[in-house]
C-alpha positions as a LaTeX table, in Angstrom:
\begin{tabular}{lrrr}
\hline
Residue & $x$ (\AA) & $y$ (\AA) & $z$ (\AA) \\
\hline
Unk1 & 43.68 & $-1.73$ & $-18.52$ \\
Unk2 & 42.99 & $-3.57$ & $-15.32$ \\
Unk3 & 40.13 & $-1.50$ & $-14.56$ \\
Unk4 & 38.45 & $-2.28$ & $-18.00$ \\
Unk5 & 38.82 & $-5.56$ & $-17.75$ \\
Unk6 & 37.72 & $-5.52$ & $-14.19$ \\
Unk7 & 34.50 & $-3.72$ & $-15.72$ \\
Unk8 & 33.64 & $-6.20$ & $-18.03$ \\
Unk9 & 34.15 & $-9.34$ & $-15.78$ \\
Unk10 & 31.32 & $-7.97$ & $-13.19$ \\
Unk11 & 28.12 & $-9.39$ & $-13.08$ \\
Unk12 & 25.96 & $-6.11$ & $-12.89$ \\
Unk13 & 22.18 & $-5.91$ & $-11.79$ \\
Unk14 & 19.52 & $-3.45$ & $-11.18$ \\
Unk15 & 17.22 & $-4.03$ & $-8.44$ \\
Unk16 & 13.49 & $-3.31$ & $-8.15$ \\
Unk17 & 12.97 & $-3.87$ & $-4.16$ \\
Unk18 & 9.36 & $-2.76$ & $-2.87$ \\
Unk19 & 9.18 & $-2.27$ & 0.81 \\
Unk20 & 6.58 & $-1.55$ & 3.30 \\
Unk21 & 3.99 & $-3.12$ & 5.99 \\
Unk22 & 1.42 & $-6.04$ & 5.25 \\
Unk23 & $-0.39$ & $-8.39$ & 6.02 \\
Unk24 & 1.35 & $-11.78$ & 5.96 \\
Unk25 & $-0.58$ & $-14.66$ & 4.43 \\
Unk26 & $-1.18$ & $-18.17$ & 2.87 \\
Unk27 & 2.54 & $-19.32$ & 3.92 \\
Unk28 & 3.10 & $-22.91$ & 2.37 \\
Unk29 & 5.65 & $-24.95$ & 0.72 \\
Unk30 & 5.39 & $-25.00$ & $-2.72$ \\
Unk31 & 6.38 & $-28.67$ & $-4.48$ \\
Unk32 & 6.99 & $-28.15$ & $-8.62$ \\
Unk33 & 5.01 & $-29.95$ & $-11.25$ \\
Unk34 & 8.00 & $-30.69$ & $-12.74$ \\
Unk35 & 9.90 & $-32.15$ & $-9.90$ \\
Unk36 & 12.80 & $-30.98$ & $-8.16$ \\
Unk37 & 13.07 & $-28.66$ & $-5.30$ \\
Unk38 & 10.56 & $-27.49$ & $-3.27$ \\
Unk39 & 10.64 & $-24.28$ & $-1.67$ \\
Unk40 & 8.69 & $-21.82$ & 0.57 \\
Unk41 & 6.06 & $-19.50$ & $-0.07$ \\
Unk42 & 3.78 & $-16.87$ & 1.14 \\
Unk43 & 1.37 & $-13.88$ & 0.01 \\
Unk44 & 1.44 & $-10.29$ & 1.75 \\
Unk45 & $-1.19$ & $-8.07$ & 1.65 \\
Unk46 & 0.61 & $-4.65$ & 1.48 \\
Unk47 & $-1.34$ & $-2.10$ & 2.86 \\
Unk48 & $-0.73$ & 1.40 & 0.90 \\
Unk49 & $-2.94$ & 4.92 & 1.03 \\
Unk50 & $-4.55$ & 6.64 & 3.96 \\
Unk51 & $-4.48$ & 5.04 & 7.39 \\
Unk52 & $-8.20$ & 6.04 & 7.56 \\
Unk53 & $-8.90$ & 4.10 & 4.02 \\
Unk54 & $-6.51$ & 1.84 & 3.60 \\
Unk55 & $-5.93$ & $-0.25$ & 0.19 \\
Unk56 & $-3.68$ & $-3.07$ & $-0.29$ \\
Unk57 & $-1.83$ & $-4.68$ & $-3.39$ \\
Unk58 & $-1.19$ & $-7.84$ & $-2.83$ \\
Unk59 & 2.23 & $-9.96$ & $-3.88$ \\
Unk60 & 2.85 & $-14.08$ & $-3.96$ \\
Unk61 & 6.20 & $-14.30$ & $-2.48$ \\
Unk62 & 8.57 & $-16.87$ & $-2.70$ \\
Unk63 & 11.02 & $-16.60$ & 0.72 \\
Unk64 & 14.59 & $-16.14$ & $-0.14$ \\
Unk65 & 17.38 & $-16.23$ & 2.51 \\
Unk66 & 17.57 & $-18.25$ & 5.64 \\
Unk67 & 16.44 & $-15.23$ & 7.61 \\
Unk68 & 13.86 & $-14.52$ & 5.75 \\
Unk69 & 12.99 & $-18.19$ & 5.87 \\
Unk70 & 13.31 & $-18.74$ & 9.47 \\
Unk71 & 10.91 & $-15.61$ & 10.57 \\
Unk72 & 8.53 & $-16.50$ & 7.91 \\
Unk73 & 8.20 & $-20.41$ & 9.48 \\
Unk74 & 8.35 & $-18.76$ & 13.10 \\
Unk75 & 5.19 & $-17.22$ & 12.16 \\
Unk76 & 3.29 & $-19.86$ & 10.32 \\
Unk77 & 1.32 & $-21.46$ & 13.23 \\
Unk78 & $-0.21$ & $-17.68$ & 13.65 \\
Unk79 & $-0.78$ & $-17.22$ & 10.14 \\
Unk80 & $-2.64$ & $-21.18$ & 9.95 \\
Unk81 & $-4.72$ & $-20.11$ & 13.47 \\
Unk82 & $-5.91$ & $-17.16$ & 11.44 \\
Unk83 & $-4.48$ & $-14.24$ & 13.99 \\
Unk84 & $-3.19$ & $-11.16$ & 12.34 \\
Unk85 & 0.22 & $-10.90$ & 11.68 \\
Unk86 & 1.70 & $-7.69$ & 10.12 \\
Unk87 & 5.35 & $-7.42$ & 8.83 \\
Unk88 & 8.05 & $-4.90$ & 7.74 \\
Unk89 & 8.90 & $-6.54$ & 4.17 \\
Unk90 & 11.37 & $-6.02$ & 1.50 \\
Unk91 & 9.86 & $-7.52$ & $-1.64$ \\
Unk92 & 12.16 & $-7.69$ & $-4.58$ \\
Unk93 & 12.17 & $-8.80$ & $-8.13$ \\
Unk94 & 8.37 & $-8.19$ & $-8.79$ \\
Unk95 & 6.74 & $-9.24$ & $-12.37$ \\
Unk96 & 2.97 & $-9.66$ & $-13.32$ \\
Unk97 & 2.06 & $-12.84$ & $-14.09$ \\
Unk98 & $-1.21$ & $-13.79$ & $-15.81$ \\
Unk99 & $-3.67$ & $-16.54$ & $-15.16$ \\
Unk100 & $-7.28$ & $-18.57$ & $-15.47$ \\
Unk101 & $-9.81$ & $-18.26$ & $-12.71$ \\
Unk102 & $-10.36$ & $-21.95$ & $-12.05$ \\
Unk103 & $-13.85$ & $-21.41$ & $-9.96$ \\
Unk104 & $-15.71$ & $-19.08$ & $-8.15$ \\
Unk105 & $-17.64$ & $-16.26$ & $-9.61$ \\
Unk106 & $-14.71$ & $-15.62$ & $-12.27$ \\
Unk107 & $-14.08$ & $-18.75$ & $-13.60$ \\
Unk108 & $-12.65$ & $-18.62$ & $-16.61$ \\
Unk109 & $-11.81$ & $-15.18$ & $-16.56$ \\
Unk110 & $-8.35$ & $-13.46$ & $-16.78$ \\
Unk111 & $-6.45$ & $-11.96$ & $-13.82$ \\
Unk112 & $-2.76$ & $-10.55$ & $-13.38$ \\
Unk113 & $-1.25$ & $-11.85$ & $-10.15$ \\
Unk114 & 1.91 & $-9.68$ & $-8.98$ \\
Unk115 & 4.73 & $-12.40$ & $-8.12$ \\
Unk116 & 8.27 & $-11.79$ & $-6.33$ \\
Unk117 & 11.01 & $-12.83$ & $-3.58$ \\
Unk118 & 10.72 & $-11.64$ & $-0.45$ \\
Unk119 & 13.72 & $-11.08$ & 0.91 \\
Unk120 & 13.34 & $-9.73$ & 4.51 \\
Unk121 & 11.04 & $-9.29$ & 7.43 \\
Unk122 & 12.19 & $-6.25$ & 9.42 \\
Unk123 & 9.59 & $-6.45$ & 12.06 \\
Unk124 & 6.49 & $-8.56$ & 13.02 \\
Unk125 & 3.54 & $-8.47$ & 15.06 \\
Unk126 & 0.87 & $-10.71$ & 15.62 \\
Unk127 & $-2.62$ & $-9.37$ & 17.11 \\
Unk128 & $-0.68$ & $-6.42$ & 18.10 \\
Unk129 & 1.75 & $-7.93$ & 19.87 \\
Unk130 & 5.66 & $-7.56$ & 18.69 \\
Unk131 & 7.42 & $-10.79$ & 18.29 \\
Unk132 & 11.02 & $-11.04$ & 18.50 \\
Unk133 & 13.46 & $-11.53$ & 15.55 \\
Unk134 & 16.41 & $-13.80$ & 15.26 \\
Unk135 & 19.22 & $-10.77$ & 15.43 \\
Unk136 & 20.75 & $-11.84$ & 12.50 \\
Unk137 & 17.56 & $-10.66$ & 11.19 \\
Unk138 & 17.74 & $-7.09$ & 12.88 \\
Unk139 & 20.65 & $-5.49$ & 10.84 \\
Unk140 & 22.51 & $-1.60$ & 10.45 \\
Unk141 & 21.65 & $-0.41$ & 13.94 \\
Unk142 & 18.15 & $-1.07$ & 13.00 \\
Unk143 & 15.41 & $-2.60$ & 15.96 \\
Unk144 & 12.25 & $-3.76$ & 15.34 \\
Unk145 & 9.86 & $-0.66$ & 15.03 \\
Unk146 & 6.47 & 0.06 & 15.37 \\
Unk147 & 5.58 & 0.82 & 11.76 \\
Unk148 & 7.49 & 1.78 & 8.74 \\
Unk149 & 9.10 & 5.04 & 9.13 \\
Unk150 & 6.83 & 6.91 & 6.66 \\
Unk151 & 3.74 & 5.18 & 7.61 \\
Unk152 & 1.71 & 5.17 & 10.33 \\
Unk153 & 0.22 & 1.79 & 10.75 \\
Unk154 & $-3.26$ & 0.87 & 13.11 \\
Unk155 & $-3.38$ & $-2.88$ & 14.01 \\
Unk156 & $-7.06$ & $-3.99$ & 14.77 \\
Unk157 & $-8.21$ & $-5.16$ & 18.00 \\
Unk158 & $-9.68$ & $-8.49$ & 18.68 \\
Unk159 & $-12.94$ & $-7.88$ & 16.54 \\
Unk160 & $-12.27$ & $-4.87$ & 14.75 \\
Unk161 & $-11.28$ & $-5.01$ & 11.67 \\
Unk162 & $-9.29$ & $-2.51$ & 9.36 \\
Unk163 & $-10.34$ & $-4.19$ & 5.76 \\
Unk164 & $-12.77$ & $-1.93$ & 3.86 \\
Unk165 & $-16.08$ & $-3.20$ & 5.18 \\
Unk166 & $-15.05$ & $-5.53$ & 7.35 \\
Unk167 & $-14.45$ & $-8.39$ & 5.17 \\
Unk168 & $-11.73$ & $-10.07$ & 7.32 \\
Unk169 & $-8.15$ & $-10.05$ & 6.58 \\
Unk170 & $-6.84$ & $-8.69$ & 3.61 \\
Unk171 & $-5.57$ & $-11.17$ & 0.98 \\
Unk172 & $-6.81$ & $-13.97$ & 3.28 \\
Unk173 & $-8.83$ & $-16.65$ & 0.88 \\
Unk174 & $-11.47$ & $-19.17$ & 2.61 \\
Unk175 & $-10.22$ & $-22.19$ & 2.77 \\
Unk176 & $-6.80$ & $-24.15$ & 1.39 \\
Unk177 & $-7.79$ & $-22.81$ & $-2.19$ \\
Unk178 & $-8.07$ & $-19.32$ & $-3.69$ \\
Unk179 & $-10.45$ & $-18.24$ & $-6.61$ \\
Unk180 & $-7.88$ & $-19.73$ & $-9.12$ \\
Unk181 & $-7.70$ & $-23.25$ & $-7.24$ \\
Unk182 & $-4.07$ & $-22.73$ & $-6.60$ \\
Unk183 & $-2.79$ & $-23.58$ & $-2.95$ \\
\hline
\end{tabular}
């Protein structure tokens, strides 16, 4: 009987967690219409497919946990100066959410934005170079690697770039606003 009741009594959950290497992006604190809380925010441009054409899929974060949180900040200043800074990621919770182009050459059109939490940063590097995590962050025997285990990731050198025909950074928008005006 205890065990049934035990059963019942527990929250249960399933998890969707997406993980990989990206670009890290448009990190910002987001302040609600509505009031309340504000909280911190980011986009990663995950890169997926070949290594010799690669594609991304990109994901509007919102940071959860204090590690999470802290590495995300520690790399803010790089992401603002516009140098390239790739991270391991766990992404979880992901849902498409629809929206309005605001301006730009789809204004007024429909697009599907793919929203979650992210909930880790396993490694980072900026313009190549490996930046050390808080150790809290580096858990299970785990260091900071390279690349993902099952892919093999090329960072750019100073003026190369990897982005199909060298557009610049993946997911990186010109200025404070993207095509939808949002921040």
């Amino acid at each position: 009987m205890s065990g049934q009741s035990q059963a019942t009594n527990e929250s249960s959950y399933f998890d969707l967690h997406v993980e990989g290497v990206g670009y890290l992006n448009r990190v910002r604190t987001v302040k609600p219409k509505a009031g309340g809380q504000g909280y911190l925010a980011c986009s990663v441009s995950a890169m997926r497919g070949s290594t010799d054409d690669v594609a991304y899929t990109k994901f509007d974060c919102r940071v959860s946990g204090a590690d999470a949180q802290a590495i995300v900040r520690q790399l803010e200043a790089d992401v603002n100066a516009e140098k390239r800074v790739i991270i391991g990621f766990r992404i979880s919770d992901i849902y498409p959410e629809t929206f309005t182009y605001e301006k730009g050459e789809r204004q007024g059109q429909a697009g599907v934005s793919l929203k979650g939490r992210l909930l880790r940063v396993k490694f980072a590097k900026v313009n190549g170079e490996s930046i050390p995590l808080p150790q809290s962050a580096v858990k299970d025997g785990e260091h900071a690697p390279a690349c993902s285990t099952k892919t093999e990731v090329r960072v750019a050198t100073p003026g190369e770039s990897l982005s199909p025909k060298g557009k610049g950074l993946p997911g990186r928008s010109r200025g404070d606003r993207d095509e939808r005006g949002a921040a």
